[in-house]
C-alpha positions as CSV (number, residue, x, y, z in Angstrom):
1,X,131.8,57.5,12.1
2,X,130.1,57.2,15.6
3,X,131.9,57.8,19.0
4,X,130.5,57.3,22.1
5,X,131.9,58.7,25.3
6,X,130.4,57.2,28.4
7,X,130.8,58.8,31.5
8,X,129.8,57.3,34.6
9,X,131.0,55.1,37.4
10,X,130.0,51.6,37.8
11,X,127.3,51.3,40.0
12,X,125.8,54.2,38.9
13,X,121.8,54.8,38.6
14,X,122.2,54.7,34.9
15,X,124.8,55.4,32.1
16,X,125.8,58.5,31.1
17,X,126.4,58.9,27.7
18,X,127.6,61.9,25.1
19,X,126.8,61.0,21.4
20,X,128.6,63.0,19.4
21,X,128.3,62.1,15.4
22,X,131.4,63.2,12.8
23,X,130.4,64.5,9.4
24,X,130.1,61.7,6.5
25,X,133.8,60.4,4.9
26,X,132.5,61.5,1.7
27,X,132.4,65.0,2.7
28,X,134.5,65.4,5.7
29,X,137.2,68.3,5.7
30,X,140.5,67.6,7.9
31,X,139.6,69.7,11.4
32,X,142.3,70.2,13.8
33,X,141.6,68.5,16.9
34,X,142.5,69.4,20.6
35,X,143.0,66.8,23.3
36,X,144.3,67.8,26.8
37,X,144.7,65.5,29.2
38,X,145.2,67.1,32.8
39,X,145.6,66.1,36.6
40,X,145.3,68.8,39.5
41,X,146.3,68.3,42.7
42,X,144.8,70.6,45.7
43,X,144.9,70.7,49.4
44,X,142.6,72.8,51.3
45,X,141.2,73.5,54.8
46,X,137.6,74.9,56.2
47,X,137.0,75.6,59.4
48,X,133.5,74.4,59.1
49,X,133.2,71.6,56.4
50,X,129.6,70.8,57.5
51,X,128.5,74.5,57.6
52,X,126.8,74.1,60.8
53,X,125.9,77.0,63.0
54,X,128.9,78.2,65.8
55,X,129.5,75.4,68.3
56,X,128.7,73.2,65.9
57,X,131.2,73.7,63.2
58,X,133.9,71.3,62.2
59,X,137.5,72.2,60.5
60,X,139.0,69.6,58.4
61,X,141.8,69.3,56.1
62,X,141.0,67.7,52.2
63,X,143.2,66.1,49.6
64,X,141.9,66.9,46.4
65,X,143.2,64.5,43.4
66,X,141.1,65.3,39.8
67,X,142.0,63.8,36.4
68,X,140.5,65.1,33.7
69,X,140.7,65.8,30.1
70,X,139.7,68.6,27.6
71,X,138.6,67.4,24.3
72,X,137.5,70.5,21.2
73,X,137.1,71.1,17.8
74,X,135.9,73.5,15.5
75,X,135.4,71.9,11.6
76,X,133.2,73.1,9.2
77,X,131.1,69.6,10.1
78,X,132.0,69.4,13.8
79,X,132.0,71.1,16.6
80,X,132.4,70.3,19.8
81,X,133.9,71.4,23.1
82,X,134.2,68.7,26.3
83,X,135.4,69.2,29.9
84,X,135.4,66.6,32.3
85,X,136.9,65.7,35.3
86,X,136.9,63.2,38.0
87,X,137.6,64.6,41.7
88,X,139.3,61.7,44.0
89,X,138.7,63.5,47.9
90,X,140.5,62.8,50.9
91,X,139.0,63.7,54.4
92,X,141.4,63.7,57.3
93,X,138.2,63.0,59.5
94,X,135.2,61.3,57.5
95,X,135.3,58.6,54.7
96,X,136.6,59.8,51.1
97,X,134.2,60.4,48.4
98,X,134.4,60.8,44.5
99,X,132.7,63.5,42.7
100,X,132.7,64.5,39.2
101,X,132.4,67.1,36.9
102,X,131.1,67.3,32.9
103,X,130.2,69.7,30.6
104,X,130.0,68.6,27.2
105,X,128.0,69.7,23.9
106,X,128.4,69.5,20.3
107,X,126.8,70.2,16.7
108,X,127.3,68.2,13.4
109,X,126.3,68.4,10.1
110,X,125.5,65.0,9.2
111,X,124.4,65.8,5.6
112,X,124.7,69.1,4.7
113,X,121.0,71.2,4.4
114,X,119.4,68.1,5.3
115,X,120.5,65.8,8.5
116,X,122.1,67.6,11.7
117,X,122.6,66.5,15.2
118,X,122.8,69.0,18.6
119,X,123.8,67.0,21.9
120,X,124.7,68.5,25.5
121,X,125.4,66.6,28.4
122,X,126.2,67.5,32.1
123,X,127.2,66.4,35.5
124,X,127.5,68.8,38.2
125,X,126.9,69.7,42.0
126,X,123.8,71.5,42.7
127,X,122.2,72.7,45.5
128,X,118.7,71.2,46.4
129,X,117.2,74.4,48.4
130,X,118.2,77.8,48.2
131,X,116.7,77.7,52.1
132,X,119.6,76.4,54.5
133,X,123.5,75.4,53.6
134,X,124.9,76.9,50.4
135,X,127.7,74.2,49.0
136,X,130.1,76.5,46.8
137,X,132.7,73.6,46.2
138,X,133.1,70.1,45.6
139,X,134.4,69.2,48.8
140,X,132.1,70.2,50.9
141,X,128.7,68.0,51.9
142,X,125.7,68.9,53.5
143,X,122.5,67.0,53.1
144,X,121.3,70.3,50.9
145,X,123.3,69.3,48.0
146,X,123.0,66.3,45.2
147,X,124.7,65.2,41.9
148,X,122.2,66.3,38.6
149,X,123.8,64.4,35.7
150,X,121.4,66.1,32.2
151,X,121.7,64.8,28.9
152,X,119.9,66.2,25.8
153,X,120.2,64.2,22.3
154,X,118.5,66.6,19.1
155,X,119.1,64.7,15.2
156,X,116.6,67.5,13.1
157,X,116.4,67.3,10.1
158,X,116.7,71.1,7.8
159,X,116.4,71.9,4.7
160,X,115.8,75.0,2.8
161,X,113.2,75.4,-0.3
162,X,114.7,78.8,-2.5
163,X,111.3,80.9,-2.7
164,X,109.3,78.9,-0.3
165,X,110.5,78.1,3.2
166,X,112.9,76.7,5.2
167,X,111.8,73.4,7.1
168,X,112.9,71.8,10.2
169,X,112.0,68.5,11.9
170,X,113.6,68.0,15.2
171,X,113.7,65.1,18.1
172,X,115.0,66.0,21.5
173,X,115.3,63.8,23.8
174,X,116.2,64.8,27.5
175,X,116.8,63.3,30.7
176,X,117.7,64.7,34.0
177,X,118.2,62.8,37.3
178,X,120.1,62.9,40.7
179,X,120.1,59.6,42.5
180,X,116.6,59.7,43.7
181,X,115.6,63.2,44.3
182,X,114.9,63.9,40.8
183,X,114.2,61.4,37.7
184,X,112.8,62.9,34.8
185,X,113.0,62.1,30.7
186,X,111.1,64.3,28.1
187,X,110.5,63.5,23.9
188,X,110.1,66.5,22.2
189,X,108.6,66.8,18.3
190,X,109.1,70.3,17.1
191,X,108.2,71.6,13.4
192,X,108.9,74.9,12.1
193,X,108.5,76.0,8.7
194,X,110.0,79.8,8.3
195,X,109.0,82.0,5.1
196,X,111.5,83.0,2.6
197,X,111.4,86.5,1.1
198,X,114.5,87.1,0.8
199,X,114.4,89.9,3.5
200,X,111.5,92.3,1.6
201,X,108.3,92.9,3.1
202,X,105.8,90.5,4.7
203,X,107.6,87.3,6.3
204,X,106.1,84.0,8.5
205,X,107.5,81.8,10.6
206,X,104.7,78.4,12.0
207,X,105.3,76.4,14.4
208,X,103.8,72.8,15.7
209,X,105.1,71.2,19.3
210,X,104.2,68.3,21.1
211,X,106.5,67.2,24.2
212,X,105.9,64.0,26.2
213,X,107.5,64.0,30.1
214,X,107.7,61.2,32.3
215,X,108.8,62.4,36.0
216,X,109.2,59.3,38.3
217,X,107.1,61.3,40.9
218,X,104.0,62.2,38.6
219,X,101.9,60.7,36.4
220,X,102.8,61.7,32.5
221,X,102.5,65.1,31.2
222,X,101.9,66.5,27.5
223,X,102.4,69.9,26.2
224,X,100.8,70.9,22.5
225,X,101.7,74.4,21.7
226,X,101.2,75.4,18.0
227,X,101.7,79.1,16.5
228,X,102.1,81.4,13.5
229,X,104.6,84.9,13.6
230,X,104.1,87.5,10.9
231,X,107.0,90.1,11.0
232,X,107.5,92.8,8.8
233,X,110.3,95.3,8.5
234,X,109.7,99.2,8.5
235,X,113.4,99.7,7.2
236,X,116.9,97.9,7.6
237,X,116.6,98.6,11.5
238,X,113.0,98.2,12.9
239,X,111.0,95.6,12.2
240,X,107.6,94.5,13.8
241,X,106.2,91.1,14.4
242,X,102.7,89.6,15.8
243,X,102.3,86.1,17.0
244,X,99.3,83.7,17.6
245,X,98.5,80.2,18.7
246,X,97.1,77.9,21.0
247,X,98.3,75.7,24.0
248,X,97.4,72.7,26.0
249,X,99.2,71.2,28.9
250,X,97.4,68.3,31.5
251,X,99.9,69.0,34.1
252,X,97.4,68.7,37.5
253,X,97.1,72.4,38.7
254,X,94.7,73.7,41.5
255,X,93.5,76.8,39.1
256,X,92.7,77.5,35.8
257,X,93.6,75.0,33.2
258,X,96.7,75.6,31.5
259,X,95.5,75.7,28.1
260,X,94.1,78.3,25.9
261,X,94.9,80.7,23.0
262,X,97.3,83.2,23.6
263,X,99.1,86.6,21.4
264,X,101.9,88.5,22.1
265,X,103.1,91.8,19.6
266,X,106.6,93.0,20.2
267,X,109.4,94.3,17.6
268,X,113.5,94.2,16.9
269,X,115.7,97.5,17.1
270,X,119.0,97.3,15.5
271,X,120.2,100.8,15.6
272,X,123.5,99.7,14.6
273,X,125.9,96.7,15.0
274,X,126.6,97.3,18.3
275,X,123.1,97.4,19.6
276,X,120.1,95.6,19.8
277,X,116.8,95.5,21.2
278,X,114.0,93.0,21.5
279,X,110.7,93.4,23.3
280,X,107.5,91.7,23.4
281,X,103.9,92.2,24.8
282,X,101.4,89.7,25.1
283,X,99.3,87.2,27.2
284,X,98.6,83.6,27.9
285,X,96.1,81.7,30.0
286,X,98.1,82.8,33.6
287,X,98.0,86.7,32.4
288,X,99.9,89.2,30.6
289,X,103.2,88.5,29.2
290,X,106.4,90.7,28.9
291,X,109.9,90.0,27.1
292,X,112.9,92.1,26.9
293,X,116.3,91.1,25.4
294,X,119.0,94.3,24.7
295,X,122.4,94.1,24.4
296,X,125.1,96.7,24.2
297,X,128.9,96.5,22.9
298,X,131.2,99.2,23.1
299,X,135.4,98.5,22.2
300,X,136.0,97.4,25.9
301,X,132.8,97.6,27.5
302,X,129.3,95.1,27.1
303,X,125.8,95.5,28.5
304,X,122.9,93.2,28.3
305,X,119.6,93.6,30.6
306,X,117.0,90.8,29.6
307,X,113.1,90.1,31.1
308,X,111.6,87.1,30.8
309,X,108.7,84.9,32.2
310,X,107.5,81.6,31.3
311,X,106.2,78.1,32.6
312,X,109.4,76.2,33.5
313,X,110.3,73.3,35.5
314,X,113.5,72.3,37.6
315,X,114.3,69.5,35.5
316,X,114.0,72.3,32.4
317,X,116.0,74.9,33.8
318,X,119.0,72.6,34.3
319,X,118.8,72.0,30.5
320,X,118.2,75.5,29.7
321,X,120.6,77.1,27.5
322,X,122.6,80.2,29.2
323,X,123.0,83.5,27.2
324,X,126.8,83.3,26.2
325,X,126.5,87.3,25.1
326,X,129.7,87.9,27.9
327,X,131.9,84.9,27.5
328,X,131.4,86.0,23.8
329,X,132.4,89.4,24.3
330,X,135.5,88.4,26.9
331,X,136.5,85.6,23.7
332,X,136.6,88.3,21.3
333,X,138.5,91.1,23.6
334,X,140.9,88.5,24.8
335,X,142.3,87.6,21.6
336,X,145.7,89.5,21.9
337,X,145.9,89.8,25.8
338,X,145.9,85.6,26.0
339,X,146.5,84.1,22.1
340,X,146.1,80.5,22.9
341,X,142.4,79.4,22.5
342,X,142.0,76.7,25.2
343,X,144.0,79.3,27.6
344,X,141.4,81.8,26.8
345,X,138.2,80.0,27.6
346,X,140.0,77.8,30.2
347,X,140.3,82.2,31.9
348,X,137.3,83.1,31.5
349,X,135.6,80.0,32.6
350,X,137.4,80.4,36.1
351,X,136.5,84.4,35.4
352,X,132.7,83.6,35.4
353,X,132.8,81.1,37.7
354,X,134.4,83.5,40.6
355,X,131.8,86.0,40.0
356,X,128.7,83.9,39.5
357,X,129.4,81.8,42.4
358,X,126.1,80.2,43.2
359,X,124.5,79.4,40.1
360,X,124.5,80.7,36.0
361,X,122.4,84.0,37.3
362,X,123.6,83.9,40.8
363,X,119.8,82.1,42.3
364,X,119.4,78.4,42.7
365,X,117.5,76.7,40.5
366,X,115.6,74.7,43.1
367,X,114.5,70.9,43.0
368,X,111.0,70.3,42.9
369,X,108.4,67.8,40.5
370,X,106.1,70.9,40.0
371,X,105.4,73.5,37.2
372,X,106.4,77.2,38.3
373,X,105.4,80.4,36.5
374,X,109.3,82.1,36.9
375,X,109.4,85.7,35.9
376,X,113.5,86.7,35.6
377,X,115.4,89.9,35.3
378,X,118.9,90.5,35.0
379,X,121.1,93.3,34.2
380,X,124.7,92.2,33.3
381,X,127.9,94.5,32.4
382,X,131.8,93.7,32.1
383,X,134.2,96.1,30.9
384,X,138.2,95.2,30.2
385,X,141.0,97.2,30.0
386,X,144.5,95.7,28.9
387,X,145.3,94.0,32.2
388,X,141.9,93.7,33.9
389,X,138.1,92.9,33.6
390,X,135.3,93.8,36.2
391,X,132.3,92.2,35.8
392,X,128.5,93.0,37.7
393,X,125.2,91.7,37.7
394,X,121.9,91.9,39.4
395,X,119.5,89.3,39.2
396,X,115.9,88.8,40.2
397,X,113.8,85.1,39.8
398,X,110.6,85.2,41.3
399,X,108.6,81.5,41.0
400,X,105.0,80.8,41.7
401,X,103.7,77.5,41.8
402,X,101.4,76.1,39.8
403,X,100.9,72.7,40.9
404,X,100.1,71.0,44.1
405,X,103.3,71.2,46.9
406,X,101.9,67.6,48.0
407,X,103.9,66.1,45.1
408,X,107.2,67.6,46.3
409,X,106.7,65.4,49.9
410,X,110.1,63.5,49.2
411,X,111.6,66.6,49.1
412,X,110.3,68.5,51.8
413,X,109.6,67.8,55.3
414,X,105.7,68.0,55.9
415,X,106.1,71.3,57.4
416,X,107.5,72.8,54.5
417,X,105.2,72.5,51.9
418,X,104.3,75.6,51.4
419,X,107.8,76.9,51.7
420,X,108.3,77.0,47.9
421,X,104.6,77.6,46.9
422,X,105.8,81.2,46.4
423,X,109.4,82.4,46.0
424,X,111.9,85.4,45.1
425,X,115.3,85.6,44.9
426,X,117.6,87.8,44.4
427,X,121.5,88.5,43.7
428,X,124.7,91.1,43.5
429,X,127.8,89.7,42.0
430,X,131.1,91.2,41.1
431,X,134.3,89.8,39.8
432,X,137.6,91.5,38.9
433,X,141.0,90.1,37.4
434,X,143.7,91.4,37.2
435,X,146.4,90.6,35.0
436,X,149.6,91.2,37.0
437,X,152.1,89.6,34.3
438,X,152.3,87.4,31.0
439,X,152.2,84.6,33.8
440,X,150.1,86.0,37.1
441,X,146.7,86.9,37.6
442,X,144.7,87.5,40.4
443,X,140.9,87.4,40.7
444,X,138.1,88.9,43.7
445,X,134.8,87.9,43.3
446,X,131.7,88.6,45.8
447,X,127.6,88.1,45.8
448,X,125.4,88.7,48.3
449,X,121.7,87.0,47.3
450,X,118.9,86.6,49.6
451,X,116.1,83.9,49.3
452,X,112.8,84.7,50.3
453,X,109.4,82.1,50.3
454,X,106.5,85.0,50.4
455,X,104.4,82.2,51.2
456,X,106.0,81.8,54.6
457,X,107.9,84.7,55.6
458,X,111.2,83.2,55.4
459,X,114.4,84.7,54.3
460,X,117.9,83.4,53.8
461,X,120.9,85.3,52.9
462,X,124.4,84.6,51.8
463,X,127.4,86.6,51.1
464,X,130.6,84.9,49.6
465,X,134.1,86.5,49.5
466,X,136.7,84.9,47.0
467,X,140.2,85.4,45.9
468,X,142.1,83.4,43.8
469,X,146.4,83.8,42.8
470,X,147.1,81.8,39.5
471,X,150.9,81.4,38.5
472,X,151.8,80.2,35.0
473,X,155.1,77.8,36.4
474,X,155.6,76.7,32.9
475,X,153.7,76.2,29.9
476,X,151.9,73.3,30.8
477,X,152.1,73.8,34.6
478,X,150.3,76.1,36.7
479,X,150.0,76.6,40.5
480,X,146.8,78.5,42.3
481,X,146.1,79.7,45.7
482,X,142.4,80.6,46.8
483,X,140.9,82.0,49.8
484,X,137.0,82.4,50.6
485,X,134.9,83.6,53.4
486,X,130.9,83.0,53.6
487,X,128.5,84.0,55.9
488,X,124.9,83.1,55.9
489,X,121.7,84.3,57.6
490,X,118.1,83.4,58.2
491,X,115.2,84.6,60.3
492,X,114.6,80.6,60.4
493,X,117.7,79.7,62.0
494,X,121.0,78.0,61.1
495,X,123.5,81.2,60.8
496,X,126.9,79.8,60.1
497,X,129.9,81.3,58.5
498,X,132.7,79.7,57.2
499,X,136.3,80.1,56.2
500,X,138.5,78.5,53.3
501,X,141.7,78.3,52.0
502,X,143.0,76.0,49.0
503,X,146.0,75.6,47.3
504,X,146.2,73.6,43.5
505,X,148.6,72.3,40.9
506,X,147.6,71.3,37.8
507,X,149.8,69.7,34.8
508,X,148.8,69.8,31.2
509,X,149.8,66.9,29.4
């Protein structure tokens, strides 16, 4: 069976679609489904809506009406968990405007060790600059800010040959867009064939890709990349491994070609189950290459600190799968303290959110049509007690352009070019919450990140302050009551702050 949930409005640029395929009749197994259908209400006040400097700000009073519905599962053929929700806003002083919000993916085993299908799809609020206005909410507009819908469609096929290998064959296509700022689709033909020894001695893993992207503002681009790993374990908790292959991109770039051979050496450290470290050493044709991936789990504590440079894109980054290592760990330690499942990700979803409030890794993933060498770091920790959580991170993303800034002219105004050529940012987050009762919480968050272009001296800094009240009415009803200061900075001009308070119902039906 085949269901297709489209999600756009009419009039839209194009259809949005989630393609989500159920395991054959022959061989399904009964999974218990969960459909919520929900409507929150919310009416909230800035005193600067269009976050415009002092003397310029505007206050303004919003009526906030959002449908939406919650669809999961979790069968031995299917899985799949769907948000969405459609925001309905009411200005007292401008014209009312409709915004909405997705996030959708799902895996299913079509035939089992042989046909499989992976499919994510998003619709979300972004900023377009992490240089001027910071939108941290739906209602607010400023013309820094778009709608990026993303949709990512993978049928591979998998199979595993006892003795020999295990092969995969995958298709992905993707396609990113926001109105027309950004329109990008990619076709992606992966092969990987992965040694089976049965976990003794010598192992390989080979790999073939070729990707094909159209990007309405360049001509089209391929990337080959093709590589062989040999990894071999010292004992049951260090192994080595070695990797080496070639790659060729025709992206236009103004220095060397980005093509060539490339190595990198590195090894895994599982000292036991509650710790792991990964590092790599290597180089490609822009330099020497560093990874780093460690994690550490304690009974009510969790640490992760990860490195991690590669050539990326904008259109890439939105489809970019996040580490899940601390909703995992808040899933797990939640169990008791909030039994129902949807109640539990549903808390830690808002959790997150309040303390990563402007982007996955606090940074904004900026839009732009060129190709970026981006070299992250973060350091991450949250540790829980029965009634509480408090949750840090520090995060670094430095970009460096490869490509021509010329291409990004419907972006930028002329004299800002060269604004992105070169770019770091960095960000402080914290979020605590505090569970008062059975039925009350109450969560803080604050960041403070800074922008900086080295390639023009320019620096922009924000600092958020959030609360939020949540009040479990009844079992299906819940009442909120959120508060936020902001403040930004820049040596270019523009300094505004800005003031919020919100208050939300939403039913459960």
């Amino acid at each position: 069976m085949v269901i297709m949930i489209s999600l756009a409005p009419r009039g839209a640029p194009y259809q949005l679609s989630m393609l989500v395929l159920l395991s054959l009749p022959a061989c399904a197994i009964p999974a218990e489904w969960t459909v919520v259908p929900s409507l929150r209400m919310r009416e909230s006040y800035t005193d600067n809506m269009n976050l415009a400097p002092p003397g310029q700000a505007q206050g303004e009073f919003t009526t906030e009406l959002a449908p939406g519905i919650a669809v999961s599962t979790d069968g031995p053929h299917l899985k799949l968990a769907l948000d969405y929700s459609l925001q309905k806003i009411h200005y007292t002083h401008r014209a009312d405007r409709s915004t909405q919000q997705l996030d959708a993916q799902g895996h299913a085993d079509l035939m089992r060790d042989w046909l499989y299908l992976d499919a994510r799809s998003s619709i979300s609020q972004q900023n377009i600059s992490p240089f001027g206005p910071q939108v941290l909410e739906p209602t607010q507009a400023t013309a820094n800010s778009s709608t990026v819908r993303a949709t990512s469609i993978s049928p591979y096929l998998q199979h595993h040959f006892h003795g020999l290998a295990t092969a995969q064959l995958r298709y992905d296509y993707q396609r990113v867009a926001s109105g027309g700022l950004l329109g990008v689709r990619s076709d992606d033909t992966n092969l990987r064939l992965t040694g089976d020894n049965d976990g003794q001695g010598w192992n390989w893993d080979m790999r073939a890709d070729r990707k094909h992207i159209d990007d309405n503002a360049l001509p089209p681009v391929s990337m080959n990349d093709t590589a062989l790993t040999l990894s071999y374990p010292l004992n049951s908790r260090l192994s080595l491994s070695a990797t080496g292959g070639y790659e060729k991109s025709d992206y236009h770039t103004g220095g060397a070609q980005p093509q060539g051979r490339y190595w990198s050496a590195g090894g895994n450290w599982t000292p036991s189950p509650r710790t792991k470290v990964a590092a790599s050493v290597g180089r490609r044709y822009f330099g020497n290459t560093y990874s780093l991936d460690a994690e550490y789990r304690m009974h009510s504590m969790f640490w992760s600190l990860n490195y991690n440079e590669d050539i990326t894109t904008t259109h890439g980054e939105f489809l970019r799968i996040q580490p899940t290592g601390l909703s995992d760990f808040l899933y797990q330690l939640w169990a008791a303290r909030i039994p129902d499942p949807q109640t539990r990700l549903q808390t830690i979803k808002v959790f997150l959110l309040i303390s990563q409030m402007l982007g996955p890794d606090g940074n904004v993933n900026f839009f732009s049509h060129r190709y970026f060498l981006q070299k992250d770091w973060k350091l991450a920790t949250v540790y829980t007690s029965p009634r509480s959580a408090l949750a840090l991170s520090l995060t670094t993303t430095r970009r460096t352009a490869q490509s021509s800034s010329a291409i990004d002219s419907p972006l930028l105004k002329p004299d800002e070019l060269a604004l992105e050529d070169r770019t770091r940012q960095s960000a402080a987050q914290a979020g605590w919450n505090w569970r008062m009762s059975p039925r009350s919480s109450v969560t803080v968050g604050a960041s403070h990140s800074r922008a900086e272009s080295l390639s023009t001296g320019r620096s922009d800094r924000n600092s958020v302050l959030t609360l939020a009240l949540t009040h479990q009415l009844q079992p299906k009803v819940s009442a909120s009551v959120d508060l936020r200061h902001v403040r930004h900075t820049s040596n270019a001009g523009g300094d505004y702050h800005e003031n919020g308070i919100g208050a939300a119902l939403t039913v459960a039906f």
